[in-house]
N, C-alpha and C positions, 0 to 999 in steps of 0.2 A: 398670411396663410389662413384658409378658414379653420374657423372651431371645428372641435372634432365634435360629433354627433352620433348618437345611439342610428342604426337604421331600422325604417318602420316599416312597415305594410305598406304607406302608400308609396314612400321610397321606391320599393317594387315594382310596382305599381304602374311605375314611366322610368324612363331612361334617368340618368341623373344630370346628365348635361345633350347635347343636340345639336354641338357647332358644326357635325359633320351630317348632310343633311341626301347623299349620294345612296346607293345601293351599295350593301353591307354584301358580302358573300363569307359564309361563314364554311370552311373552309374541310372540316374536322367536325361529324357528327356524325351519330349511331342510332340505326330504328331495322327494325325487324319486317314491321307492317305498316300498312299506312294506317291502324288504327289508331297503334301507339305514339305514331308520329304525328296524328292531328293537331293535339296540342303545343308541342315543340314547337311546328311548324308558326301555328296562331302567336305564339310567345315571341319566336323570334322575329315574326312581320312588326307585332308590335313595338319592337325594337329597331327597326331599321332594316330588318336582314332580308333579302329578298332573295336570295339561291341559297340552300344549304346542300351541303355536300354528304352525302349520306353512305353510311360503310353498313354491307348487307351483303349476306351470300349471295352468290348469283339466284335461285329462285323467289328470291324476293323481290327484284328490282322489277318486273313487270307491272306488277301493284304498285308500288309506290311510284313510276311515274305513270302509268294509266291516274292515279290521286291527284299528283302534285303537276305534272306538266315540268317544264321545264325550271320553277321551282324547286325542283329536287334534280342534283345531280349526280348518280351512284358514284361510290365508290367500293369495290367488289374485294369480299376477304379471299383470299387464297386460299389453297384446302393442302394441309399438311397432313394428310391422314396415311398418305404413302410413301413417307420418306423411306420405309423400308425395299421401295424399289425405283430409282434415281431414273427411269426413264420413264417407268409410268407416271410419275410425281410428275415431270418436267411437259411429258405430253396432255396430262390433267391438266394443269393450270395455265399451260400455253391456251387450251381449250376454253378455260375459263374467261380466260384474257378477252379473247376475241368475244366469246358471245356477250361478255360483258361490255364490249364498245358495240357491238351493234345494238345494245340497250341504252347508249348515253350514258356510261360509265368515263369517267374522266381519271381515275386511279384506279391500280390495285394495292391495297392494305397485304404488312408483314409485319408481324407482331412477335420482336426477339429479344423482348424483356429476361432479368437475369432468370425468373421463372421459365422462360421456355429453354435458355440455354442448360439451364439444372433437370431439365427432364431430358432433351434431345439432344444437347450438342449439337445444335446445327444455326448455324451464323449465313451473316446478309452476304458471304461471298461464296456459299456454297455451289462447287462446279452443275449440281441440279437444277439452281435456279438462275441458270446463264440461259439458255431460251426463253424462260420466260421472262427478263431482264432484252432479250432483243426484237422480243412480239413487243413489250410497252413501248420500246424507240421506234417502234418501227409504225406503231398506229398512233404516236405520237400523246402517250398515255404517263404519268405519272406513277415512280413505285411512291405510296407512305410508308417509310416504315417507324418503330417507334426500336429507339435503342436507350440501354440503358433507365435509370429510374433515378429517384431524388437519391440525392447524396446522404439524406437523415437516414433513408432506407437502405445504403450501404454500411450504413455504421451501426443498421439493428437487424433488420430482415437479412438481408445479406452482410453479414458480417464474418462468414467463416468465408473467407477466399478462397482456400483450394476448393471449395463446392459452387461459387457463384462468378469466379473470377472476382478482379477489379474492376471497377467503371472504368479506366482507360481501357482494358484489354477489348471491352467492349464496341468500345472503337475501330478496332482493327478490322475487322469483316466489312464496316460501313465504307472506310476510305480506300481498301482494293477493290470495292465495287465502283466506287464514285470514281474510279482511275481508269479500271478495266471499258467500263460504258459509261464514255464521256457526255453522247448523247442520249441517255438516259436521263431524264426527269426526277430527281430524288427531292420528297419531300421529309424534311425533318421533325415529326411528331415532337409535340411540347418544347420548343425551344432547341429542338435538337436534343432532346432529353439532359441538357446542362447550362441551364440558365441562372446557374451558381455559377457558371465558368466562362464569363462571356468572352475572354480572351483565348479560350479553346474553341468557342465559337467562330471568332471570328476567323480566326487560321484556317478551320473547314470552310469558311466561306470564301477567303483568298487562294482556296489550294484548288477548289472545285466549283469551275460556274455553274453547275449542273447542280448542284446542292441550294435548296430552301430552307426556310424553318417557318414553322408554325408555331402560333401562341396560343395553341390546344391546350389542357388538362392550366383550369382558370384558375384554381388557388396555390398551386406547382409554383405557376408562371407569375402572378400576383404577388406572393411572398418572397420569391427572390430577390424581383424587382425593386420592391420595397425595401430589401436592403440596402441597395447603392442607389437608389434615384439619380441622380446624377451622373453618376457610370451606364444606367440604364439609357438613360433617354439620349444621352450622346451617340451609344452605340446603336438603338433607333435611329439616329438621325444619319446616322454613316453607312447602315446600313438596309434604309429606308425601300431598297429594291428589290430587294432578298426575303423579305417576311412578310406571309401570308395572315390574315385572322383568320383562327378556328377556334373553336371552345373545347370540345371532346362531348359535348352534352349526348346523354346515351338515353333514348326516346324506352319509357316503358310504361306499362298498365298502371293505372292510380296514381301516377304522377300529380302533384300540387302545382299548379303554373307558375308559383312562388321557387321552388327546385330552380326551373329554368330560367327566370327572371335574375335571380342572386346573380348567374351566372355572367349571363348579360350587364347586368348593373354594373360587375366589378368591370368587368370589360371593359364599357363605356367610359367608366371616372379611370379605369389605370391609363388609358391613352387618350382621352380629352380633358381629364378632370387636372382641378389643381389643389396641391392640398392633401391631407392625409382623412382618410373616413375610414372608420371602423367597417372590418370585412364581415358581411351578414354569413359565408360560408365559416361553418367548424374549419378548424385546421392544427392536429395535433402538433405538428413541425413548427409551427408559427414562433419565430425565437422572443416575441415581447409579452411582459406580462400580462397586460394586458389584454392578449388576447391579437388575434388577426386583425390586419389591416391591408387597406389599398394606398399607396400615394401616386395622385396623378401625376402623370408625365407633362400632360400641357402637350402631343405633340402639334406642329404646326399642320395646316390645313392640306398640303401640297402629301405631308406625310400619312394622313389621314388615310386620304386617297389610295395612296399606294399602296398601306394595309390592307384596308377594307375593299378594295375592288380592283385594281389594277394589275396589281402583282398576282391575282390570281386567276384574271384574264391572261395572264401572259405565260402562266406557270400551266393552268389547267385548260386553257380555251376557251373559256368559259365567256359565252355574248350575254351582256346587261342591258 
């Protein structure tokens, strides 16, 4: 196993390993403008990535790909602002849907963190968001949603349950949807928000073909892993046609190219690296003294692929 190693600047700097040499599509990222996303964008090329997938209101996606070209492929947040009235909500966002595919949006983002359930009560099976649930099948569009949060965050942020639920309850709205609309697209933001549980993982992924996961939100996903390596990289490998790469990198003003670099670097060494390297990203959840870390998976070449481009040509549409 290599030495463990402080990481530097120039670390940063380059990838840390490069045996996967294909078009990266990075799956899971956030930019407002294409001013902000300049640099992301430079950062991620430097890395391998040559599509990122970008989550933006709808009047943002004309700029950003008038910028990027096919390079950037939206992904369009939905607008909750009217859940006070169930048909106009429904005929918003069905509206959104579409103008959002005639702009080259390849998803729409739902964001139903135990946060939004503690303000709205309103979950991923809600009978509102059943049209727009048959406009995505139907233009052949992916929902993301993100459910759930770290398990450390239900044992402190959310720790009074009659206010946040449990992290399973949270569950519930995700899998009458993934039953209800079987051709529905659903992708699973960070792991499926439980990559402490990968045997609850994988049961969503044997009960519904329609369900993905993403390895969005990078020190989430990186610390868990690094728990069980071995549990990890198997269930990669078993599960090699079902997960997409995304980061969650969220594009904004003053940005250090070092920000998005870490991100990528961990990225690179957790699924080509071999070996444990201290993680350049802070991480208060990190359970060793010493502070964050990555341990490379090592996965093999074939898997690589199906991470990094394949499975989200197949998932999103997406030509490389």
């Amino acid at each position: 196993m290599p030495r463990e190693a402080p990481i530097t600047a120039e670390d940063l700097s380059r990838p840390p390993v490069r045996r996967y040499a294909g078009p990266i599509i990075d799956c899971h990222t956030h930019a407002d403008s294409p001013e902000v996303a300049r640099l992301l964008v430079r950062v991620a090329r430097e890395h391998g990535v040559r599509v990122l997938c970008g989550i933006a209101r709808l009047e943002a996606l004309d700029g950003l790909r008038r910028e990027f070209g096919d390079a950037w492929r939206p992904i369009v947040w939905t607008d909750h602002s009217r859940l006070d009235d169930p048909a106009r909500f429904g005929r918003d966002n069905v509206r959104i849907v579409r103008e959002a595919r005639a702009r080259g949006a390849v998803a729409a983002k739902f964001w139903y963190t135990p946060r939004f359930w503690d303000e709205r009560h309103f979950r991923f099976d809600d009978p509102a968001l059943g049209p727009v649930f048959e406009t995505l099948a139907e233009l052949g569009m992916a929902a993301l949603v993100h459910v759930a949060d770290p398990d450390c965050w239900f044992a402190t942020t959310y720790a009074d349950g009659a206010r946040y639920g449990t992290k399973a309850s949270h569950y519930e709205g995700l899998e009458h949807t993934l039953s209800a609309y079987p051709t529905l697209k659903v992708q699973g933001a960070h792991f499926g928000g439980d990559p402490e549980d990968l045997g609850h993982l994988r049961r969503l992924l044997d009960a519904y073909p329609n369900y993905y996961l993403d390895s969005s939100a990078t020190k989430w996903i990186a610390r868990e892993l690094a728990r069980k390596p071995a549990e990890s990289r198997a269930f990669l490998l078993e599960r090699a046609d079902r997960i997409v790469f995304g980061t969650d990198l969220v594009a904004f003003a003053d940005a250090a190219p070092a920000h998005y670099a870490s991100r990528y670097w961990v990225h690179r060494w957790l699924w080509e690296g071999e070996g444990v390297r201290p993680s350049p990203i802070p991480d208060p959840c990190a359970p060793w003294p010493e502070g964050p870390r990555v341990h490379g998976l090592a996965l093999p070449d074939d898997v690589l692929a199906r991470l990094y481009t394949t499975n989200a040509c197949r998932l999103l549409g997406i030509q490389v």
